[in-house]
N, C-alpha and C positions, 0 to 999 in steps of 0.2 A: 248330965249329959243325955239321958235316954230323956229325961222330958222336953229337950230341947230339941231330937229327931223325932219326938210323936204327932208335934204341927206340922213336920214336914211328911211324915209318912202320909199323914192324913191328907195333906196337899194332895200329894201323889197320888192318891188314892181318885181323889176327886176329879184331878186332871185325866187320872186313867180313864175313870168311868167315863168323864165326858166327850174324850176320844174315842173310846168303844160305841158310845151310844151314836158319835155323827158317822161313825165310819159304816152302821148299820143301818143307819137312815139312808145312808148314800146308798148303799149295797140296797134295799129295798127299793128307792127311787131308778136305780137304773136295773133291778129284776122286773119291776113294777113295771116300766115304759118299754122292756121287751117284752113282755106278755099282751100290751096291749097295739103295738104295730106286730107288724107282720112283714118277712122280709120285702114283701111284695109291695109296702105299699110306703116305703121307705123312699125318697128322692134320689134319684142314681145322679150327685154329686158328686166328684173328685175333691175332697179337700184337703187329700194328703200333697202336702209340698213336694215331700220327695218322688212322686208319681206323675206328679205333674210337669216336676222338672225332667225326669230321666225317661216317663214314661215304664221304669217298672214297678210293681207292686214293692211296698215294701212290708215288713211281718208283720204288722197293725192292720194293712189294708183288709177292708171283710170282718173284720172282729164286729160289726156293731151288728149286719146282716146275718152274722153267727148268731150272735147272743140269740134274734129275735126267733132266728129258727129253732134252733134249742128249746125256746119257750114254749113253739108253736108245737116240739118233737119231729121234725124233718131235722132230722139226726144226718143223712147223706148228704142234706143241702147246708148246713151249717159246716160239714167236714170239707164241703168245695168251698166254700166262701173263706173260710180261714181254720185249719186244723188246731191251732193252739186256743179256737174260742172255747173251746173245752174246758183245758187248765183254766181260763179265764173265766169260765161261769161258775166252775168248780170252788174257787180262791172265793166269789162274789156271793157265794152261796153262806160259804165259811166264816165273811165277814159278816154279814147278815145273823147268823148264828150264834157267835163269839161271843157276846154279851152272854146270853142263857148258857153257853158253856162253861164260862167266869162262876156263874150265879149257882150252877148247877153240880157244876165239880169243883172241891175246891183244892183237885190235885190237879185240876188242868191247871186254874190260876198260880199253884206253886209253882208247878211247870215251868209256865209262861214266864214266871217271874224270876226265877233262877237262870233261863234261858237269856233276858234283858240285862240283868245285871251282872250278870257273868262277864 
C-alpha cells in the first residue's frame, strides 16, 4: 500500500513544483513589466467591459496603473488609481517568492501542505 502512494506522492510533488515555479515566472513577468512602463506611458485604454458599459469603474479598473506606480514608488498615485493594488502587488510579490519559501523552510511547505489537504 505505502509503495503504491510513493509514485503518487512523488507525482504530486512534481506537479507541485512545476506549479510553483510557472506561477513565479508569471509573478516575475508581470513584476518585471511594471518596473519597466511607467504609469505614464501606459495607453489610456478602457478595456474594462463593465466600464464601458455602465460608465462606472469597477474594483479591477487602475490595478495595472497601480502595479506600475508601486514599481516606480509613487505610492499616492498608485493609492488614486486603484487602493487594493497594494494587496495585489503584495500577493504578486509572495508568488514570486514562494518557490524559495518551499525550498527554504520546510515548515512553511508542512504548513502549506496540511493547509491543502485539510
Amino acid at each position: 500500500m505505502a509503495e503504491a502512494s510513493a509514485p503518487r506522492s512523488r507525482a504530486a510533488a512534481i506537479v507541485t513544483l512545476g506549479g510553483n515555479a510557472a506561477l513565479a515566472l508569471a509573478a516575475a513577468v508581470v513584476l518585471g513589466l511594471s518596473a519597466f512602463y511607467s504609469p505614464d506611458t501606459l495607453p489610456h485604454l478602457s478595456m474594462c467591459a463593465f466600464r464601458n458599459a455602465t460608465g462606472l469603474p469597477c474594483p479591477g479598473c487602475g490595478l495595472t496603473r497601480a502595479f506600475c506606480a508601486i514599481s516606480h514608488g509613487q505610492f499616492a498615485a498608485a493609492w488614486e488609481f486603484n487602493p487594493f493594488g497594494f494587496a495585489f502587488y503584495a500577493l504578486t510579490v509572495l508568488f514570486l517568492l514562494r518557490p524559495f519559501l518551499i525550498w527554504a523552510s520546510p515548515a512553511y511547505g508542512a504548513w502549506e501542505g496540511r493547509a491543502v489537504n485539510s
